[in-house]
N, CA, C and O atoms as a DFTB+ gen file, in Angstrom:
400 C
 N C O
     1  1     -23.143     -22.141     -12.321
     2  2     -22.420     -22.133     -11.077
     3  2     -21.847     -23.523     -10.844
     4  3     -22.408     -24.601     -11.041
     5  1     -20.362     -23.241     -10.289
     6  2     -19.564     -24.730     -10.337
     7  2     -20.500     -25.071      -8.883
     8  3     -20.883     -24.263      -8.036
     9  1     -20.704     -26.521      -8.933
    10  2     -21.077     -27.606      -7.768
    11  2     -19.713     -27.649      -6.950
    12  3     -18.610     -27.873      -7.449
    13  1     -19.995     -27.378      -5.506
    14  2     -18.497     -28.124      -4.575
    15  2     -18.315     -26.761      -4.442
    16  3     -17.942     -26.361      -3.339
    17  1     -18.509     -25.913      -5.380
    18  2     -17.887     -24.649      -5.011
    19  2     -15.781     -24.361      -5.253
    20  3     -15.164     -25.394      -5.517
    21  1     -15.128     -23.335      -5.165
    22  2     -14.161     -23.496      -5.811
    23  2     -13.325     -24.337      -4.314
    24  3     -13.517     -24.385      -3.099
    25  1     -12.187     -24.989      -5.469
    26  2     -11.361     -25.733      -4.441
    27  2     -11.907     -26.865      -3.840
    28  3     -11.151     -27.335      -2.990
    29  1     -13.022     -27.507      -3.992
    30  2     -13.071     -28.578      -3.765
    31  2     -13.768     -29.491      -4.730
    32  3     -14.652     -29.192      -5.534
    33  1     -13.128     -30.837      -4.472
    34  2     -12.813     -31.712      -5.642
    35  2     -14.273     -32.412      -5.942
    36  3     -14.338     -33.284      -5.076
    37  1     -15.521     -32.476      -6.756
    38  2     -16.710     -33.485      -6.601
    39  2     -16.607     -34.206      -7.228
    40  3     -17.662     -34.811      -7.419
    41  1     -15.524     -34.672      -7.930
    42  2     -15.519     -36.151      -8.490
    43  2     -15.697     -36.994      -7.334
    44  3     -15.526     -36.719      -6.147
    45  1     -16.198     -38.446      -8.074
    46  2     -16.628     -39.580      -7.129
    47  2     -15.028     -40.080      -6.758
    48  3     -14.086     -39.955      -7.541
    49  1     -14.936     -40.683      -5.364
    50  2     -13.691     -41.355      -5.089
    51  2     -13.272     -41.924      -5.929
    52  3     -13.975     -42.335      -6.852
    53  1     -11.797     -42.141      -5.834
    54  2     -11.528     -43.678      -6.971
    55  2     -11.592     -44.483      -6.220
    56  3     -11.924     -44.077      -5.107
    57  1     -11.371     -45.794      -6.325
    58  2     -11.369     -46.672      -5.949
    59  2      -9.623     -47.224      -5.367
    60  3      -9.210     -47.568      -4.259
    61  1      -8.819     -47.063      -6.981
    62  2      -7.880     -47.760      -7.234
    63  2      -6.872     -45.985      -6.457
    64  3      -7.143     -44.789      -6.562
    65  1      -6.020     -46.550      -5.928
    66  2      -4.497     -45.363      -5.651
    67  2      -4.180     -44.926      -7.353
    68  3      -4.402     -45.630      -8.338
    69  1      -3.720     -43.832      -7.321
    70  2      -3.497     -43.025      -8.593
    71  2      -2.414     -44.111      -9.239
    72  3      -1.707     -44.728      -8.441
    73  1      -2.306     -44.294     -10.291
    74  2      -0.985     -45.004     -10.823
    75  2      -1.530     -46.626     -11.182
    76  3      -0.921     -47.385     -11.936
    77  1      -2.973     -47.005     -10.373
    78  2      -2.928     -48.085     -10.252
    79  2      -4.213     -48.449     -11.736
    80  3      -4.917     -47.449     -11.880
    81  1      -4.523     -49.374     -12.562
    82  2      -5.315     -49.654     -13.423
    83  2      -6.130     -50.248     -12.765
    84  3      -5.892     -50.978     -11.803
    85  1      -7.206     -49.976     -13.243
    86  2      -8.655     -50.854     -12.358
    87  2      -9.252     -51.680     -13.293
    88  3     -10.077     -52.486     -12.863
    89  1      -8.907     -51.645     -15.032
    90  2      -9.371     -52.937     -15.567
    91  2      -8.583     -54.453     -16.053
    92  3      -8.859     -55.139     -17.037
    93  1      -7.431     -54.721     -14.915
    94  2      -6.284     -55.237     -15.114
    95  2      -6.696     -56.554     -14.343
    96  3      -7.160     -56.435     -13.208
    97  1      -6.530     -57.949     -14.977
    98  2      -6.708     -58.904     -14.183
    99  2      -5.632     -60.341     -13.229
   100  3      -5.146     -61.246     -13.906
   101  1      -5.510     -60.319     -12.319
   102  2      -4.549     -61.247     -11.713
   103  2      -5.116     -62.264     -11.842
   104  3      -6.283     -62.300     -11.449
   105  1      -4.549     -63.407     -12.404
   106  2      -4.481     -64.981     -11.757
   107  2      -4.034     -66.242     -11.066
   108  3      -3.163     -66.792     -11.740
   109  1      -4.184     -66.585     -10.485
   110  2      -3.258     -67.866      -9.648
   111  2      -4.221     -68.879      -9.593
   112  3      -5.404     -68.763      -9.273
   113  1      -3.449     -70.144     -10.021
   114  2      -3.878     -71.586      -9.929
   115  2      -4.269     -71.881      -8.696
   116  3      -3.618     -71.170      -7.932
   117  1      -5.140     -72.698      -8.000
   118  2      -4.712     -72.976      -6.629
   119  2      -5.255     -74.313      -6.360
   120  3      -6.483     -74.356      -6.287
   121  1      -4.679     -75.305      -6.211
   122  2      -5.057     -76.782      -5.691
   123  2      -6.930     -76.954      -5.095
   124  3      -7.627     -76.450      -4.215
   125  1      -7.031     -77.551      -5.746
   126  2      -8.365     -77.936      -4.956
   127  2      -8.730     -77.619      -3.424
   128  3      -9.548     -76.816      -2.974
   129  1      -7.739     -78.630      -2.673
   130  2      -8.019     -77.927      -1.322
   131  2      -8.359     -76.845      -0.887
   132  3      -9.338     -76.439      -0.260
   133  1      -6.787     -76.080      -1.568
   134  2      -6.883     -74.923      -1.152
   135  2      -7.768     -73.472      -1.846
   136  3      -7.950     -72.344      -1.387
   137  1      -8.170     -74.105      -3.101
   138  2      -9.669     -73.311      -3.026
   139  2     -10.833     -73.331      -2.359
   140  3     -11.594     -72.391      -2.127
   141  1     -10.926     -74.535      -2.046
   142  2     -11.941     -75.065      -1.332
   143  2     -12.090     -74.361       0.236
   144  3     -13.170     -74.070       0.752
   145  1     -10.980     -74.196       0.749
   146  2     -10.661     -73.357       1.973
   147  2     -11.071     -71.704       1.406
   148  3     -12.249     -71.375       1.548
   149  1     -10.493     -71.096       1.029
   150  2     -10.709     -69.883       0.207
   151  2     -12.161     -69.518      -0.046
   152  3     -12.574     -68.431       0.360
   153  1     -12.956     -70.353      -0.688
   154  2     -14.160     -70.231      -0.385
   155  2     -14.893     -70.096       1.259
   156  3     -15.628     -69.305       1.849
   157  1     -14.429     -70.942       1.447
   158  2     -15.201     -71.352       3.094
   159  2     -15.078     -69.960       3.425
   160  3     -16.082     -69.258       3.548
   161  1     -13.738     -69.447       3.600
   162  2     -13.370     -68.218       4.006
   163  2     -14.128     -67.075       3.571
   164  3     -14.261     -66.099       4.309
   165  1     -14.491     -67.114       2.745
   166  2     -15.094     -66.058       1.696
   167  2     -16.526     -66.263       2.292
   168  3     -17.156     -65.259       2.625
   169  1     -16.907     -67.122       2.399
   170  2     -18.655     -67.278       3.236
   171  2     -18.697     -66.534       4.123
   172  3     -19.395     -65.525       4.214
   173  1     -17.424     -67.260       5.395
   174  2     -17.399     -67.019       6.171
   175  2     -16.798     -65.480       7.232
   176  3     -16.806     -64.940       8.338
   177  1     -16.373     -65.419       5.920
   178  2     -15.870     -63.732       6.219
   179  2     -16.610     -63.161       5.739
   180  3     -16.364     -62.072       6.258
   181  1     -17.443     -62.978       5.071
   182  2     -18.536     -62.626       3.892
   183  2     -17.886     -61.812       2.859
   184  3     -18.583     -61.176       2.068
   185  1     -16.429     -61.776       2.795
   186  2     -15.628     -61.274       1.519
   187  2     -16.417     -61.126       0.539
   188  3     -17.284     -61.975       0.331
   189  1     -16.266     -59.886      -0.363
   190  2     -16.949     -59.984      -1.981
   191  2     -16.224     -61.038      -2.783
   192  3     -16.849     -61.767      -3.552
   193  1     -15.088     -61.120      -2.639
   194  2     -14.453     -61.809      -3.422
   195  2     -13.117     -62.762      -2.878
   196  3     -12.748     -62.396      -1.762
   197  1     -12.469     -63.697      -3.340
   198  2     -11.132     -64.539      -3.231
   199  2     -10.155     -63.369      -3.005
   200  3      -9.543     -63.055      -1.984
   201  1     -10.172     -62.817      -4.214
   202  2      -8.790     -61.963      -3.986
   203  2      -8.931     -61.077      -2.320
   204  3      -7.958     -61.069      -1.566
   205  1     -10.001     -60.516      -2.008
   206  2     -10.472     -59.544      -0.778
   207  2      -9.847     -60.823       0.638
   208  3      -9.105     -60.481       1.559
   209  1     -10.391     -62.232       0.439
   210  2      -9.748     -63.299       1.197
   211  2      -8.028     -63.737       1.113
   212  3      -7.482     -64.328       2.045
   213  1      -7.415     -63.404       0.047
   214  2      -5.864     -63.357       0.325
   215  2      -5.602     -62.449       0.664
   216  3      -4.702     -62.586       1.493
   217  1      -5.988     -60.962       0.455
   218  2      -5.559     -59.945       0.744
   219  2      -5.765     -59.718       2.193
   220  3      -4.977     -58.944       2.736
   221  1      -6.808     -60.332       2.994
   222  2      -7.080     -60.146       4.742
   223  2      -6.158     -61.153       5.079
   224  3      -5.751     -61.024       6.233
   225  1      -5.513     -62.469       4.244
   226  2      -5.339     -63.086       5.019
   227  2      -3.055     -62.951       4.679
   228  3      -2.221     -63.326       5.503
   229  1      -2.815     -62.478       3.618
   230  2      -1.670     -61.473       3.475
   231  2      -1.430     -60.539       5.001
   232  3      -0.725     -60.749       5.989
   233  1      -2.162     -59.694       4.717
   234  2      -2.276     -58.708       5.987
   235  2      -1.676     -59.486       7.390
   236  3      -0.817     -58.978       8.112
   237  1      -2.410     -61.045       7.666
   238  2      -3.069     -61.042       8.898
   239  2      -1.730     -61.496       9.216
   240  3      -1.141     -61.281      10.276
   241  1      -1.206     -62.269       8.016
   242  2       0.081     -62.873       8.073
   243  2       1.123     -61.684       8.236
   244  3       1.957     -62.051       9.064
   245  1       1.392     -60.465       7.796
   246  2       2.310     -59.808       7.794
   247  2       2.158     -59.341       9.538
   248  3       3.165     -59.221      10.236
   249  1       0.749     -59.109      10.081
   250  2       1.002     -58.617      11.020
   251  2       1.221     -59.440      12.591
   252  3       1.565     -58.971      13.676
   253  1       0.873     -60.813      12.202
   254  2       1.464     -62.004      13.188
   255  2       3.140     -61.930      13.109
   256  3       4.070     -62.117      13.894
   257  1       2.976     -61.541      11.674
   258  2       4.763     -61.905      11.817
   259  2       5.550     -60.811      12.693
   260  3       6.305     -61.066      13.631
   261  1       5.242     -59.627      12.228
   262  2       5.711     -57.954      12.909
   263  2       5.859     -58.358      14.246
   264  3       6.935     -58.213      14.827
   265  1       4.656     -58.960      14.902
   266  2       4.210     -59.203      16.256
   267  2       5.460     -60.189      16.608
   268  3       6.268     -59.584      17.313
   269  1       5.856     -61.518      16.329
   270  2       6.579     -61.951      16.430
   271  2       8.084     -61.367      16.885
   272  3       8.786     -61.468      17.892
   273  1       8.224     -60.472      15.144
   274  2       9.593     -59.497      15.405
   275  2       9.732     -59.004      16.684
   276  3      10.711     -59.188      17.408
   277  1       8.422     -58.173      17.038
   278  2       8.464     -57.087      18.031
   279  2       8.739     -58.380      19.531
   280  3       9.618     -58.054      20.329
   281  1       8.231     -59.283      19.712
   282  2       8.169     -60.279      20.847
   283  2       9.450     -60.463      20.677
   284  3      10.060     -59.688      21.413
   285  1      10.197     -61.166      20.014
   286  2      11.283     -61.328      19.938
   287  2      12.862     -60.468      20.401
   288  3      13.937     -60.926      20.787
   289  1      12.462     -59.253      20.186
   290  2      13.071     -58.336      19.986
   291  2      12.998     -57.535      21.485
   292  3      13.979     -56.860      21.797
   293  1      11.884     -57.605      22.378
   294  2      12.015     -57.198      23.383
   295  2      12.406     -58.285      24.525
   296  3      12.913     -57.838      25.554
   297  1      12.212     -59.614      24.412
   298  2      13.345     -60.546      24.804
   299  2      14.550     -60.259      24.601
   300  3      15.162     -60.017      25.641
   301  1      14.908     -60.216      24.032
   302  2      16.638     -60.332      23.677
   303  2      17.032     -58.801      24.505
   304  3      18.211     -58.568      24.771
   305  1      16.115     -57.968      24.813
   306  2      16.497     -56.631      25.362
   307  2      16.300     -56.584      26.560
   308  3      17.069     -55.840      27.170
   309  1      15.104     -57.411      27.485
   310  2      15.216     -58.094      28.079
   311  2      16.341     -58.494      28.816
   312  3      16.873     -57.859      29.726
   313  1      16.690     -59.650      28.339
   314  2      17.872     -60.804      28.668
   315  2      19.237     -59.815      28.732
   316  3      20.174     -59.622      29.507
   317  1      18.799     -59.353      27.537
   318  2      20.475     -57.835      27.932
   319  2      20.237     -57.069      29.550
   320  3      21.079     -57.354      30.402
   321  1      19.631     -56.561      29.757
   322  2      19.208     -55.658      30.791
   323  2      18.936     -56.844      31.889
   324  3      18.575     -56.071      32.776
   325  1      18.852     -57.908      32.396
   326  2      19.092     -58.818      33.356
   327  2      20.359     -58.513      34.106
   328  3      20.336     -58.067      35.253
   329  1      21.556     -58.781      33.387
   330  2      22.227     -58.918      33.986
   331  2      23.208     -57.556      34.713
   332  3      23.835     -57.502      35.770
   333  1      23.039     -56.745      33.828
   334  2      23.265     -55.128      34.426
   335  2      22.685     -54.964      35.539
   336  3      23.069     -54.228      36.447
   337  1      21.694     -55.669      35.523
   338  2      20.210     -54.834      36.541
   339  2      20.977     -55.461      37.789
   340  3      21.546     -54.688      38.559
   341  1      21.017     -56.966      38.038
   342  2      21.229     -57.291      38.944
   343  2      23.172     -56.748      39.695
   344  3      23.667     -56.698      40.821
   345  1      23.569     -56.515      38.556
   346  2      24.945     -55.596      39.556
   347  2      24.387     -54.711      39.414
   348  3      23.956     -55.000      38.298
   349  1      23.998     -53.817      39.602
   350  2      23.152     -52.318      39.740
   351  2      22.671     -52.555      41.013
   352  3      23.127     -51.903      41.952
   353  1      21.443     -53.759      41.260
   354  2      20.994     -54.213      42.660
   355  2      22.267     -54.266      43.640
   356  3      22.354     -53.685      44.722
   357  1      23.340     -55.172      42.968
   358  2      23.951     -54.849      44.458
   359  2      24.650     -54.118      44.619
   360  3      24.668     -53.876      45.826
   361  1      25.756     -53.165      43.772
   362  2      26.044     -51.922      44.150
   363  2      25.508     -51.344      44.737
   364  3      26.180     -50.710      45.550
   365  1      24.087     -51.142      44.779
   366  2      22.755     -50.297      45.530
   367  2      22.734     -50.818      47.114
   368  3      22.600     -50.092      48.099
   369  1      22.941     -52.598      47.099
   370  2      22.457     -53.080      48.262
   371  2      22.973     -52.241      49.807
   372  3      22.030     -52.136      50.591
   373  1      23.886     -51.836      50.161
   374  2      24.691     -51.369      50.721
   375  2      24.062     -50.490      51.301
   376  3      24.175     -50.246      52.502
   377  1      23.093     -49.728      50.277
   378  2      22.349     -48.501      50.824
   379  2      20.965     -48.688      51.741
   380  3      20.306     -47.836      52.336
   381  1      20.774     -50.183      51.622
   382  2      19.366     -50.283      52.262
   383  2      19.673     -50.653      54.068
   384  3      19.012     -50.419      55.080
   385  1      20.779     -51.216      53.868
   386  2      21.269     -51.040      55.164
   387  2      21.361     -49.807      55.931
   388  3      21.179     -49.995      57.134
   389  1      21.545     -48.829      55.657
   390  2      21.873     -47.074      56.265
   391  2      20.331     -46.680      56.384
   392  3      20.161     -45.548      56.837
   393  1      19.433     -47.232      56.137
   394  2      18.442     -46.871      56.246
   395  2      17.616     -45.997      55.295
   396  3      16.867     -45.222      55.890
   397  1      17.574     -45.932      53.824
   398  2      17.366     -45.184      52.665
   399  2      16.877     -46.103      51.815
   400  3      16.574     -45.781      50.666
């Protein structure tokens, strides 16, 4: 008798996304300092590893930046909608007089 029963999958998770090799190795040089930081980080985040510490700190960077975009971006929409608003106010003003 199949385990899982039919239609469902009991292999163990992968790890890696389909397509991706899991015995493949990256390297980068990195200045003293800035290993030296990398570590700290790695303590201090309790990361398994360096690479797990660029990869949080990739992330943290992509999503300060987004944040930025998005700040940015609702200023400028903002600053558009100022000045409409306020002739809108006084076209309107007229009406607070009549009592409405």
């Amino acid at each position: 008798m199949a385990c899982g029963g039919p239609g469902l999958d009991s292999s163990p998770p992968l790890r890696y996304p389909m397509g991706m090799k899991s015995n493949t190795k990256s390297s980068i040089t990195l200045p003293p300092e800035e290993l030296r930081m990398v570590l700290a980080l790695q303590s201090k985040l309790k990361a398994r590893s360096k690479v797990e510490v660029v990869r949080r700190g990739l992330r943290l960077l992509r999503d300060v930046t987004e944040r930025e975009a998005l700040r940015e971006a609702y200023r400028r929409a903002s600053l558009a909608t100022r000045a409409s608003l306020a002739r809108e106010l006084e076209e309107l003003d007229h009406l607070a007089g009549e009592g409405l």
